[in-house]
N, C-alpha and C positions, 0 to 999 in steps of 0.2 A: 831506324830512328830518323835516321835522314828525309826521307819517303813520307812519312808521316807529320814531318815538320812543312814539306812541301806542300801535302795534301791543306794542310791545314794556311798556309799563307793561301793559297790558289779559294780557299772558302773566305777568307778572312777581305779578302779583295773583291771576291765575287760579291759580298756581305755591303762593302763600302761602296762599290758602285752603283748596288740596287739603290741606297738610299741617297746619294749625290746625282743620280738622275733622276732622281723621283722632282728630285726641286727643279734641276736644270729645264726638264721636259714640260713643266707647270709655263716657260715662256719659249716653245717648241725646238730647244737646244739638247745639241748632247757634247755640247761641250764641259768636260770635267771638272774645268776650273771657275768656269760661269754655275756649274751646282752648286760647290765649295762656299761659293759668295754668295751665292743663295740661304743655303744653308747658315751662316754663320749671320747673313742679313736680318734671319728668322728671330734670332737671339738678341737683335735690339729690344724685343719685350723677350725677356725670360721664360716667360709659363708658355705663349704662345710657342716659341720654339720648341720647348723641350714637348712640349701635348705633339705638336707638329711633330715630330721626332719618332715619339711613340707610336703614333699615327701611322706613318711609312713604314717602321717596323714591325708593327703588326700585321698590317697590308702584304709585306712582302713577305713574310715570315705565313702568314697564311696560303699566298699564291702559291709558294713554294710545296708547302704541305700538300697544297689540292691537286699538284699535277701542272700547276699553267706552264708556258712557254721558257723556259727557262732565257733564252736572249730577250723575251719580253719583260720578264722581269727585272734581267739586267738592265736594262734601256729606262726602266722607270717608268713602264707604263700603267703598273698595275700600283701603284705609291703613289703616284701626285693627287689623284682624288682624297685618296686618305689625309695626307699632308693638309689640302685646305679645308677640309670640314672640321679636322682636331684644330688647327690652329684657332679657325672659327668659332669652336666652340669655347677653348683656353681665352677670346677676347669676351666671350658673350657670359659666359660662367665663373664665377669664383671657384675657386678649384679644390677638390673634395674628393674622396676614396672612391665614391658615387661617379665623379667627371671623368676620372682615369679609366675606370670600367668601361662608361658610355665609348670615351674615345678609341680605347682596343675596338668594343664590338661595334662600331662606328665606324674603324680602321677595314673590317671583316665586309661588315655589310657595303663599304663603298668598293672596294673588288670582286666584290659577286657581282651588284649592280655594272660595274664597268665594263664587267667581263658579260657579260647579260646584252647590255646597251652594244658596246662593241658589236656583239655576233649578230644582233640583226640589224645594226644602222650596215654592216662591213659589205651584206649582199647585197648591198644600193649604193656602194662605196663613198657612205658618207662616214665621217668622222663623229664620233661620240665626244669628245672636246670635252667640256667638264658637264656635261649631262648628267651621269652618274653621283657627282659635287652636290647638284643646284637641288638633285631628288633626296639625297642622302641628309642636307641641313636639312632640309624642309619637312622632312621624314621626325627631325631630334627635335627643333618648333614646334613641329606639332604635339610631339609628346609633351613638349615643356612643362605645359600646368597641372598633368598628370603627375610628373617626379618632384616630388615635394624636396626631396635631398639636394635639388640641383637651384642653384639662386642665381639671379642675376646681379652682375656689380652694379652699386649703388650708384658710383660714377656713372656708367653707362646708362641708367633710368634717368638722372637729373639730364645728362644731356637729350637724350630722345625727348624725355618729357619739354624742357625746355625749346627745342628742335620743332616739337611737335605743336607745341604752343601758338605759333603764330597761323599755324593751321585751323585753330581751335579743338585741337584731339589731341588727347592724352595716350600715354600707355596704360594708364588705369584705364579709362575707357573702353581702352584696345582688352585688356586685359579678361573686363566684363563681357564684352563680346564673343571671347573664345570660350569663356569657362563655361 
């Protein structure tokens, strides 16, 4: 009984630290208490947080699965891409049974790619940095006018639009363009 109460604190922390470095390492720290406030920074918007959240946990929650490094996972290497692409998407989307899905397999598909990016930037000993991020939004953009379920906050159109205005382009514009 004992043994197994153990086992399970030693998971339970292992669990905690995957996802308080996943933030920490997004501004190349591993300091535990600089994640903490990360993490809880996240939750000045709500939905972005908690997407954010999910995001790292299903990131690590999958690393985990496929085999990867287990101290890399701890360290939060395989989480922090996940983290800004879901939060990205929790600012760009109204949030719907549809967004939640996207952000898991969004969580997935940003540690393949990282893990992907990593193994060939490594043999040049370059850093993959948020590579894996920048491919991964740009990947869920471009599907965008495809997913009809997924919408953009209305907020967020009037200001782009507005934003966009004294450029003379629109997002409607934009809009026509892609479709």
């Amino acid at each position: 009984m004992n043994n197994s109460f153990a086992i399970m604190k030693k998971r339970l922390l292992y669990g905690f630290d995957t996802i308080v470095n996943s933030y920490a390492v997004v501004f190349f720290s591993n300091n535990l208490w600089f994640g903490i406030l990360l993490l809880l920074a996240s939750f000045v918007n709500p939905l972005a947080g908690f997407c954010g959240l999910v995001g790292v946990v299903a990131a690590n929650v999958f690393s985990y699965a496929i085999g990867l490094n287990r101290e890399q996972i701890r360290k939060g290497y395989h989480g922090y891409d996940a983290m800004l692409v879901s939060s990205a998407i929790a600012h760009f989307y109204t949030f719907n049974q549809t967004v939640l899905l996207i952000i898991i397999c969004v969580g997935i598909l940003a540690t393949l790619l990282s893990f992907l990016i990593h193994g060939i930037l490594h043999k040049y000993h370059l850093p993959s940095l948020s590579f894996p991020f920048l491919i991964t939004i740009w990947i869920v953009f471009s599907a965008f006018p495809s997913m009809h379920t997924m919408k953009v906050h209305p907020e967020l159109i009037y200001a782009l639009n507005e934003n966009a205005k004294s450029n003379g382009f629109t997002i409607a514009n934009w809009m026509e363009l892609i479709a």
